[in-house]
C-alpha positions as CSV (number, residue, x, y, z in Angstrom):
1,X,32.9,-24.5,7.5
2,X,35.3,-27.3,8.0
3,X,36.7,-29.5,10.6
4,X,40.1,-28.0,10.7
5,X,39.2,-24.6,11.7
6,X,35.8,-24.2,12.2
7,X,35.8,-20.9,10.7
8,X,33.2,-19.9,8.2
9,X,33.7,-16.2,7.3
10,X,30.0,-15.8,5.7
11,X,27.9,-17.8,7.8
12,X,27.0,-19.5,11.0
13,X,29.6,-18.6,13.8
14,X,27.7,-21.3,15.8
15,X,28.0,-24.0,14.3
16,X,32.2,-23.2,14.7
17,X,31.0,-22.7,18.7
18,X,29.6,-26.1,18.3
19,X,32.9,-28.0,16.2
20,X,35.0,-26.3,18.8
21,X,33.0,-27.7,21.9
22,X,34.6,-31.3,20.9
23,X,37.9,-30.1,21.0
24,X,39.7,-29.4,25.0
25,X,42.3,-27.0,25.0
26,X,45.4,-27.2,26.8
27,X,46.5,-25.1,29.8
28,X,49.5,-23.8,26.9
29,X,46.8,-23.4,24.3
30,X,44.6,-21.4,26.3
31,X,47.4,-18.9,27.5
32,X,48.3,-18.2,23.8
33,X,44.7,-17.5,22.5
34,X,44.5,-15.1,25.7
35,X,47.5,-13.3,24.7
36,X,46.7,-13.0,21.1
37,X,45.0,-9.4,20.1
38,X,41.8,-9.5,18.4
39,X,39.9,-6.8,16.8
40,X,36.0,-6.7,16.2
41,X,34.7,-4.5,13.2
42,X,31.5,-3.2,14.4
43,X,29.9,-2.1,17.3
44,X,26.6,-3.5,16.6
45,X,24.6,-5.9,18.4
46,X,26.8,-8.4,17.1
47,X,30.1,-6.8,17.7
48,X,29.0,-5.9,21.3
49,X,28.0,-9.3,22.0
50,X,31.0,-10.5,20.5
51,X,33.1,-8.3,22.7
52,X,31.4,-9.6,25.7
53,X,31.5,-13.4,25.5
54,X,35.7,-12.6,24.8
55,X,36.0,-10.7,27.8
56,X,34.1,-13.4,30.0
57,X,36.3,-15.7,28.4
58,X,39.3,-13.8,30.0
59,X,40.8,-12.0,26.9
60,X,41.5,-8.7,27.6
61,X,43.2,-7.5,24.3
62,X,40.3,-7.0,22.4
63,X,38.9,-4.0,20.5
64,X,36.0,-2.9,19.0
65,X,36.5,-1.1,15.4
66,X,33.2,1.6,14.6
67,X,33.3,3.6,11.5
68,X,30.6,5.8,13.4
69,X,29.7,7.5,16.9
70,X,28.2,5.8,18.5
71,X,27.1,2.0,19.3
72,X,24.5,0.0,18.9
73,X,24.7,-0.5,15.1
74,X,20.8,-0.7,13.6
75,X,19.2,-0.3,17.4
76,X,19.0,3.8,17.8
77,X,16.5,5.6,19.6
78,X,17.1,9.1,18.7
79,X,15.9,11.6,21.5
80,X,13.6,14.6,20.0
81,X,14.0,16.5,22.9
82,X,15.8,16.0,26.4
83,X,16.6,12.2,27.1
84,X,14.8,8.9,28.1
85,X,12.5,10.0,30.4
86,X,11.2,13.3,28.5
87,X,9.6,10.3,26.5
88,X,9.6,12.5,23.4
89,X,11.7,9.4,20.7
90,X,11.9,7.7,17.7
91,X,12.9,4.9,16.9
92,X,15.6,4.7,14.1
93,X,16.6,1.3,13.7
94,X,14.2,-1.9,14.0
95,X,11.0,-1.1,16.5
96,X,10.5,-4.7,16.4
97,X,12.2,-7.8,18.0
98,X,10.1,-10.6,16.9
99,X,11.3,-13.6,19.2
100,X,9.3,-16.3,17.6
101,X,7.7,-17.4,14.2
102,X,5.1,-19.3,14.0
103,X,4.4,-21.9,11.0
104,X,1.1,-21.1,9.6
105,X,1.1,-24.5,8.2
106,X,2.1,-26.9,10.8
107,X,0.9,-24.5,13.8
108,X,4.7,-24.8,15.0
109,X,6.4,-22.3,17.1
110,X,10.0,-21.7,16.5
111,X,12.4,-19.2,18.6
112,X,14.6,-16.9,15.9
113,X,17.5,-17.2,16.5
114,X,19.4,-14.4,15.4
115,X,17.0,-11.8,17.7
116,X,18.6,-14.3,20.6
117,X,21.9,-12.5,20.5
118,X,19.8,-9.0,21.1
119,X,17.7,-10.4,24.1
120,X,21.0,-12.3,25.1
121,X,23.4,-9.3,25.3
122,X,20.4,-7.4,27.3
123,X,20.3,-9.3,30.0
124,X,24.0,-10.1,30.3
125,X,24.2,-6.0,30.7
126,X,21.3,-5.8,33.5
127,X,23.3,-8.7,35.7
128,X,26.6,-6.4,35.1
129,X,24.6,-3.4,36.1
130,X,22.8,-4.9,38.8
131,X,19.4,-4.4,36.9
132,X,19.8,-0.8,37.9
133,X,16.3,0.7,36.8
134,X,18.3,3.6,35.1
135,X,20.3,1.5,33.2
136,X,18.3,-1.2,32.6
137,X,17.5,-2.5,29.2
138,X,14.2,-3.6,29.0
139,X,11.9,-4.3,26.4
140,X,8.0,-3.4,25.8
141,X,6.2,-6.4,24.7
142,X,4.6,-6.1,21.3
143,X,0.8,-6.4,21.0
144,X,0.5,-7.7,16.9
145,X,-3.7,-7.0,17.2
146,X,-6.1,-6.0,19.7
147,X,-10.2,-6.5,19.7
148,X,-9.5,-2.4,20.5
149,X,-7.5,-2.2,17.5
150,X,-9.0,0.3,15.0
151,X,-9.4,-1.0,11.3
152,X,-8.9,0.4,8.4
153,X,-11.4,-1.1,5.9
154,X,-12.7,0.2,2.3
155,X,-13.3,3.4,4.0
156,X,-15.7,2.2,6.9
157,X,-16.2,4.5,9.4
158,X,-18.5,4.9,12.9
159,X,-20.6,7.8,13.0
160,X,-18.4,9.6,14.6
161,X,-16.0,9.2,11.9
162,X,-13.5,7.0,13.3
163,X,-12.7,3.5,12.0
164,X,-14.7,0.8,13.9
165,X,-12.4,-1.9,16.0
166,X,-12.1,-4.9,15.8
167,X,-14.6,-6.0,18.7
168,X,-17.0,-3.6,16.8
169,X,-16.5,-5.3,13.5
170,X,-17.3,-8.6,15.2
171,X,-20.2,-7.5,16.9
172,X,-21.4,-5.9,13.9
173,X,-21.6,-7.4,10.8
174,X,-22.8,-4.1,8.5
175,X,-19.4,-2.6,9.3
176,X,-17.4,-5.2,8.0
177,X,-17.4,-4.4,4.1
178,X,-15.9,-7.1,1.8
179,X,-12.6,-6.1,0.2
180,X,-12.0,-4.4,-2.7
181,X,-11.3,-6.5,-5.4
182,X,-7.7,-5.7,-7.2
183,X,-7.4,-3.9,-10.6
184,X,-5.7,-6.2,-13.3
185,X,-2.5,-3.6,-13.2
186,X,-2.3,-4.6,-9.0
187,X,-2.7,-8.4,-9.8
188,X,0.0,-8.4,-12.6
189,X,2.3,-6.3,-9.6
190,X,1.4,-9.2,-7.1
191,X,1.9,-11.8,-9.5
192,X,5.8,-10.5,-10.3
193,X,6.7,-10.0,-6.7
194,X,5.4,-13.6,-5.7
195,X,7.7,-15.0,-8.1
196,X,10.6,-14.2,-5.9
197,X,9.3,-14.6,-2.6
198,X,10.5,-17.5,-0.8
199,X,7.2,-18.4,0.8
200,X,7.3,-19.5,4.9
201,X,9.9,-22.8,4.3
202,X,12.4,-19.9,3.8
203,X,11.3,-18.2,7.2
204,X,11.9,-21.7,9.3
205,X,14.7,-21.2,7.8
206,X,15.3,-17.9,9.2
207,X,14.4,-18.8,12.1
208,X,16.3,-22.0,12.7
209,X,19.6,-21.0,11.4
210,X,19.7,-17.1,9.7
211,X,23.2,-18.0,8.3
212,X,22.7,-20.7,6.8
213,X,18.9,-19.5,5.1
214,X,21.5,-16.4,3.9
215,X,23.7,-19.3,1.7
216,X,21.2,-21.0,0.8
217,X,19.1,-18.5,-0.7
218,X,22.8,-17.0,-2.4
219,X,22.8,-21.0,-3.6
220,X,26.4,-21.3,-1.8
221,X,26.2,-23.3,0.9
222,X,27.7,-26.8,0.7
């Protein structure tokens, strides 16, 4: 990133939105940028966002490069049988969208930004659309835990075999058995793997800037 260009080919593209906000175009400079062609390699979330924002912008030579089929890049649903409303899918990409993170430290909630661009290009689509129902895009809000979420405990079971919830663990202390403890091979395994974990200041990080939390974990950015 610099203040000549902007442009910082590994990391945040928004920052380069933000440089650019001080500068004011000319009537001339705008016409040229229009008539300029620009290609976009990949059709993912990114890519289709990308291609978007361009052609609300008013450039109309732009195209989208996929080495695949089909679009969407790591969001696929794959049908098993029929289409969307045999409900019979799985999902192939991420399942999960997690819009926040919360600091288990300081208790503070921070939006992540790089899920933005998903929800973002979403609901661009359903204004285009019209929020037709049959082409709408949205999203089924994720429950994390429920008091009639089953647990999975040491082998703890009701006496009809099932795992107890979590409202039935609370109410009743005898099924709540203490965990196992870990064998000295499981500890030394833990140990290792903690050693390069970045702990939660690297998922603020994430959070706040994905870009830049990518250099700095490289040790590259300036």
């Amino acid at each position: 990133m610099n203040n000549d260009t902007g442009v910082d080919s590994l990391g945040a593209w928004f920052e380069g939105v933000n440089l650019l906000k001080d500068k004011q175009p000319g009537a001339i400079d705008v016409e040229i940028a229009k008539a300029k062609e620009v290609a976009i390699v990949g059709a993912g979330m990114s890519g289709l966002m990308t291609y978007l924002v361009l052609n609300q912008a008013g450039m109309t030579n732009v195209s989208i490069i996929e080495a695949g089929d089909r679009l969407g890049g790591r969001v696929h649903t794959e049908y098993l049988s029929g289409g969307p409303f045999d409900y019979s899918y799985q999902e192939m990409g991420p399942m999960r969208f997690p819009s926040t993170y919360k600091d288990p430290a300081s208790g503070e909630v921070m939006n992540i930004s790089d899920h933005q661009l998903v929800f973002q290009l979403a609901e661009e689509l359903n204004k285009l659309h019209g929020h037709n129902k049959n082409q709408s895009i949205d999203f089924t809000p994720w429950i994390q835990s429920s008091n009639n979420g089953l647990v999975y405990r040491n082998g703890v079971k009701l006496d009809t075999g099932l795992p107890p919830t979590r409202a039935q663990i609370a109410a009743n202390a005898s099924l709540s058995a203490p965990i196992k403890a870990q064998d000295n091979s499981t500890k030394a395994l833990s140990a290792s793997v903690n050693e390069y974990l970045p702990g939660s200041n690297f998922s603020i990080q994430l959070s706040k800037n994905m870009y830049k939390a990518h250099k700095d974990w490289l040790g590259i950015y300036p």
